[in-house]
VMD Tcl script that draws the C-alpha trace (Angstrom):
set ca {
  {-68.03 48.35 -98.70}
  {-71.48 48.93 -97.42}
  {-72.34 44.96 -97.77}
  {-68.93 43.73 -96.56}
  {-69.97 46.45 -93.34}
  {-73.02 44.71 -93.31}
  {-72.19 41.16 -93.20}
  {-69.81 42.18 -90.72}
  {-72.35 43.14 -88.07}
  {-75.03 40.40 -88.72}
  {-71.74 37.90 -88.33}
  {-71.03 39.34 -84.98}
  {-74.56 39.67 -83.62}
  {-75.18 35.63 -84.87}
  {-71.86 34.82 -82.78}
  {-73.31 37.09 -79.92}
  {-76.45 35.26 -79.49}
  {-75.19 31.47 -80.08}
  {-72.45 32.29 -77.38}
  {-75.43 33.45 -75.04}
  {-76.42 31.33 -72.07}
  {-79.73 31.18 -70.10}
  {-78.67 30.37 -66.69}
  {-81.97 31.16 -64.99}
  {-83.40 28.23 -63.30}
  {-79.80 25.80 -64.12}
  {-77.83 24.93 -60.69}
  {-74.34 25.36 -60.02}
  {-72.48 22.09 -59.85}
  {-71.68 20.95 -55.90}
  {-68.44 20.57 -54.75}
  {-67.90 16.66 -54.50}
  {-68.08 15.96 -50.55}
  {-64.24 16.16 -48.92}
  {-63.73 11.81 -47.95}
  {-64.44 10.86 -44.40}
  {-60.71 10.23 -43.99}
  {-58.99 13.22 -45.85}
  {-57.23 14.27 -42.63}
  {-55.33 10.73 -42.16}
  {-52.83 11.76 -44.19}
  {-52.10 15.59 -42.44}
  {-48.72 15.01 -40.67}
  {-46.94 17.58 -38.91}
  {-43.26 16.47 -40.03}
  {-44.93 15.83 -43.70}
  {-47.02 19.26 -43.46}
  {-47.24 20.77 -40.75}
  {-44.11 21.54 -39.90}
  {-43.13 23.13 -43.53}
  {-45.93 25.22 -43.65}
  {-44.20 26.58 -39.94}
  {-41.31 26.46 -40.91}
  {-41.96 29.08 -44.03}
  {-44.44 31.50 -42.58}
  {-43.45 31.33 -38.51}
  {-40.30 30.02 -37.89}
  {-38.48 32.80 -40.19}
  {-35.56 35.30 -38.41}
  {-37.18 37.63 -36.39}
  {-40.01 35.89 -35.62}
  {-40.59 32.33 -33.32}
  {-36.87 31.59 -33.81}
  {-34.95 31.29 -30.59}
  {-33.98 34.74 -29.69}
  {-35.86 36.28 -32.77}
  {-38.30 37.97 -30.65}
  {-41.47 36.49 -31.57}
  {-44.00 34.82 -28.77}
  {-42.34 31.32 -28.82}
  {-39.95 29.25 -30.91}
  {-41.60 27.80 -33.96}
  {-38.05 25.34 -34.89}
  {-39.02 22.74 -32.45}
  {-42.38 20.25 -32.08}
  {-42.37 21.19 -28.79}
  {-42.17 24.56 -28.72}
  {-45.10 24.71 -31.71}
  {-47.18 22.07 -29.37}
  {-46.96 24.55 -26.22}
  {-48.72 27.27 -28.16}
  {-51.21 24.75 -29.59}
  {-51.77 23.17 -25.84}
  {-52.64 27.11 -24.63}
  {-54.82 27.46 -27.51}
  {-52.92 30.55 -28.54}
  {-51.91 29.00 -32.08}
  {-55.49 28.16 -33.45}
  {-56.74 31.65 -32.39}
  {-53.67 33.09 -33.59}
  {-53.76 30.97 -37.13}
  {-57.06 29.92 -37.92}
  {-59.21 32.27 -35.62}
  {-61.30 34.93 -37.17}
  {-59.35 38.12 -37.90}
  {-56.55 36.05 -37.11}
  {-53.07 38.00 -36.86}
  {-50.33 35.30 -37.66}
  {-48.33 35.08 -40.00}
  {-47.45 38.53 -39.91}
  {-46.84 38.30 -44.01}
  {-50.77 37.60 -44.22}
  {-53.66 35.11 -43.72}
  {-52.31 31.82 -45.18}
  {-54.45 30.21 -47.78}
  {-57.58 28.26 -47.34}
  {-55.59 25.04 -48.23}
  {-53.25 25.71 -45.34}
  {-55.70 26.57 -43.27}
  {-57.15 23.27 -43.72}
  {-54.67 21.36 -43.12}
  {-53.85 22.73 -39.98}
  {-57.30 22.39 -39.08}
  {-57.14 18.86 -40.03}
  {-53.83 18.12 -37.61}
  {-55.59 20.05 -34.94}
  {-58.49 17.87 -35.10}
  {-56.63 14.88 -34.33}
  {-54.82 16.43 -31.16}
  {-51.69 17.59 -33.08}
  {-49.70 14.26 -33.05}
  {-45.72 14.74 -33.17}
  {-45.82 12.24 -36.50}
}
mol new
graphics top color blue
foreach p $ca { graphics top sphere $p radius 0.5 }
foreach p [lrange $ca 0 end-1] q [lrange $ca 1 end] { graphics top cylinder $p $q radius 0.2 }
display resetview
């Protein structure tokens, strides 16, 4: 039992040190550059407007009557709040506060950015 024991360890210590790897001085691989025109295809009826319609335009909150600062259901009611400047602040901004179920992710975020960018066309 004392060799089986034996062989044991050395096995695991030789699969220990192949599955080592020196990182020191190796690079992390970039992040290939987003294309030039990845925001072309960022439409509010195509993705905007989903992404508003599940975190904003919800009972209760910009809903006609649902108490919230606005109503969400409409372009033009979402296009007010952008116009003020009140939607990126409250969306994107820093520390931002909306949606009320928590920061949407970065992907969201991105798009929204992206439609923003290009003067948050009704298309």
């Amino acid at each position: 039992m004392n060799k089986i024991s034996f062989l044991f360890k050395g096995l695991c210590i030789a699969v220990l040190l192949v599955s080592c790897e020196n990182k020191i001085g190796k690079l992390e691989p970039k992040a290939p550059p987003v294309p030039p025109n990845a925001c072309d295809s960022v439409k509010y009826n195509a993705y905007i407007k989903p992404i508003i319609n599940a975190n904003c335009a919800t009972p209760g909150c910009h809903v006609p009557g649902g108490g919230g600062n606005g109503d969400f259901t409409t372009y033009a009611g979402v296009s007010a709040k952008v116009s003020n400047g009140s939607f990126k602040n409250r969306v994107i901004g820093p520390g931002s506060p909306m949606p009320a179920s928590g920061r949407l992710p970065q992907a969201k975020l991105d798009s929204i950015q992206c439609w923003l960018d290009k003067g948050a066309p009704n298309n």
